[in-house]
N, C-alpha and C positions, 0 to 999 in steps of 0.2 A: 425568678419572680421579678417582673417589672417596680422599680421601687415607686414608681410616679403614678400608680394605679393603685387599691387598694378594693381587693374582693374577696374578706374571706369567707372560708367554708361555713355550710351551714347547719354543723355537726350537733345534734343535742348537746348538753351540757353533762358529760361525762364524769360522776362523783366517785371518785376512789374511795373516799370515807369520808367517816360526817360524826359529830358526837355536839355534846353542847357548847365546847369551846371551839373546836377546828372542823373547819371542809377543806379537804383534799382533792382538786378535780385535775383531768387532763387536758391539759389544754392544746387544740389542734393547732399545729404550724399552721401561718397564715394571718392568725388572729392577733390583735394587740390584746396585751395584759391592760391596759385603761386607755381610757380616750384620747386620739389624737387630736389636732388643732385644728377645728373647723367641725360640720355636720356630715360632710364624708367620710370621716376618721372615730368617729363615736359610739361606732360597733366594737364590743371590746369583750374579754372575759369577765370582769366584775358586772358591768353591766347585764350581762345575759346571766351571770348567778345571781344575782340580786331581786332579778324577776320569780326568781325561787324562795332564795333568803334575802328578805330585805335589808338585815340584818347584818351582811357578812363585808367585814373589813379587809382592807387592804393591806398584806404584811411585805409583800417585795413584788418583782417581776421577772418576765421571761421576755426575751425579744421577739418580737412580731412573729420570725421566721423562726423558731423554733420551738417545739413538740414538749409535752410533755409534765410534769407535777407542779403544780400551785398550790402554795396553803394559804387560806385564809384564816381572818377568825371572825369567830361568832359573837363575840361579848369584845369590851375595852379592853377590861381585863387581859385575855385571851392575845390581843394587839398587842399590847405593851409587853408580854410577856415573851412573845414570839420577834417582835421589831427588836429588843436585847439581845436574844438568843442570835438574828443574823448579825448583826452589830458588832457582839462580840467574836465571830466566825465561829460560835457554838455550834451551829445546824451544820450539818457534813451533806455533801449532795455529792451525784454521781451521775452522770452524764455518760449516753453511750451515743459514737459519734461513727461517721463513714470517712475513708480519708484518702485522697489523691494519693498513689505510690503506697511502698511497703515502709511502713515506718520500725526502723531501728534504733536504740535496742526494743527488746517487748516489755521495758519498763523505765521509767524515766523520770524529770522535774522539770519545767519550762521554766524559768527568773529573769524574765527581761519586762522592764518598768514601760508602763503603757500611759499615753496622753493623746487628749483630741488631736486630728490632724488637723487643724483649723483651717488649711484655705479647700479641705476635703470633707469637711462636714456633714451625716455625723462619723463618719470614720475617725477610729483610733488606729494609733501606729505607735512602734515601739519607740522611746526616748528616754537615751540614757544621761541627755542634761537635766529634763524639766518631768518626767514620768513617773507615774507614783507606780510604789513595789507592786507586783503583780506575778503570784506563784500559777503555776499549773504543774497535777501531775499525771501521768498516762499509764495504762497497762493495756499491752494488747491483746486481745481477745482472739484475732483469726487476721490471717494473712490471705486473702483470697487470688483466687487466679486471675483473675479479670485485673489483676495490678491494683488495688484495693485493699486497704487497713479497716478492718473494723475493732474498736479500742474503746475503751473506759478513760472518760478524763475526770479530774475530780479537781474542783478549783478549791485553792488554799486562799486565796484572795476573793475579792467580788468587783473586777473592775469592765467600763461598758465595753463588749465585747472581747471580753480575755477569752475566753476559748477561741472564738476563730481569729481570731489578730494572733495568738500564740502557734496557733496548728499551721496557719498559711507560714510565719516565722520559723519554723521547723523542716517549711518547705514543703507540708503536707496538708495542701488546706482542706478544709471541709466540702464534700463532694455536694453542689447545689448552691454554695454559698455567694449571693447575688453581690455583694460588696468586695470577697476578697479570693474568692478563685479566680481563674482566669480559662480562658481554653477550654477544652472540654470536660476540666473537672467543675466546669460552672455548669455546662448544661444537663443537669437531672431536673426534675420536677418539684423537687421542694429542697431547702437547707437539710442537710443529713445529722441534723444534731437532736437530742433527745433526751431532758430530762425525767431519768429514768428512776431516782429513789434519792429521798428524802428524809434523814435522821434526824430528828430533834426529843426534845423535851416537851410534854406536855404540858400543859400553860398551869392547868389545875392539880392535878394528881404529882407531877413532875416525873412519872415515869417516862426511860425511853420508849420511842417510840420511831421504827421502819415503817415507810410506807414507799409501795414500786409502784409503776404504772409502765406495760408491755411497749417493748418497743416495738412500731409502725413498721420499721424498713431492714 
């Protein structure tokens, strides 16, 4: 994906679930989680659920290029109580991703501290003077023929782009991925990452709460 273009899909607005405090929708690769800087950049996920729920707040994000669960909320309430829950790394998420080469072993921890690259901006890169902590951990799912991992990553941290700054650091980077593959596990059709299930707390009731959304690829 060209990063100096911006076209994305023009996919309805996808609701995995919906109650009075939270919307859960899928959000298609392609799209920004909120407006970028300018009038060509203002096509975005809240925007287009908002045309439905006017209603519906902002509690985190997903990067442009990749797929997959957003919660919002529907009340203040609802906000605050879900904005604490990412804060504190309360919500548990799970990501299921495509990966350049057979990644060994089939279960693992990534721990290397990530900060902007600054004269590469917005790239992040690993540093071990000035990097804030940054976990990831992996299981893999299937070792395909084609020289291909497909694997579950589950971030312990939330830092901007730790899963694929960790997977390329691995040496396995995400097959699609416009910023940090290279060669030909850069050219597939879209980022091959996908958030794919979402554990938290319910803002109201305080029960837990799973919620999945079907991986694309």
């Amino acid at each position: 994906m060209n990063e100096s273009t911006y076209a994305p899909p023009d996919d309805p607005v996808r609701v995995i679930h919906v109650d009075h405090e939270v919307i859960l929708v899928d959000k298609p690769a392609g799209l920004l989680s909120v407006p970028g800087k300018g009038e060509d950049l203002a096509d975005c996920m809240i925007t287009r659920l908002q045309r439905i729920h006017p209603e519906a707040l902002l509690v985190h994000r997903l990067d442009r290029d990749t797929s997959g669960l957003m919660i919002f909320a529907l009340t203040r309430h609802a906000q605050r109580v879900l904005s604490a829950q990412f804060e504190a790394r309360q919500v548990k998420k799970t990501y299921i991703a495509r990966l350049w080469g057979h990644l060994e072993p089939r279960t693992g921890e990534v721990d290397l501290p990530l900060s902007v690259d600054w004269p590469n901006r917005p790239l992040q890169h690993v540093n071990h003077e000035s990097g804030r902590p940054a976990r990831t951990g992996w299981r893999v799912q299937r070792l395909d023929a084609d020289g291909t991992t497909r694997v579950r990553l589950f971030p312990l941290t939330g830092r901007s782009h730790q899963l694929r700054v960790h997977c390329q650091a691995l040496g396995h980077p995400i097959l699609g991925d416009p910023l940090y593959a290279t060669g030909a596990a850069r050219r597939y059709a879209r980022l091959m990452l996908h958030s794919g299930e979402l554990r938290f707390r319910h803002p109201d009731s305080g029960k837990g709460m799973t919620i999945t959304a079907p991986c694309p690829f």
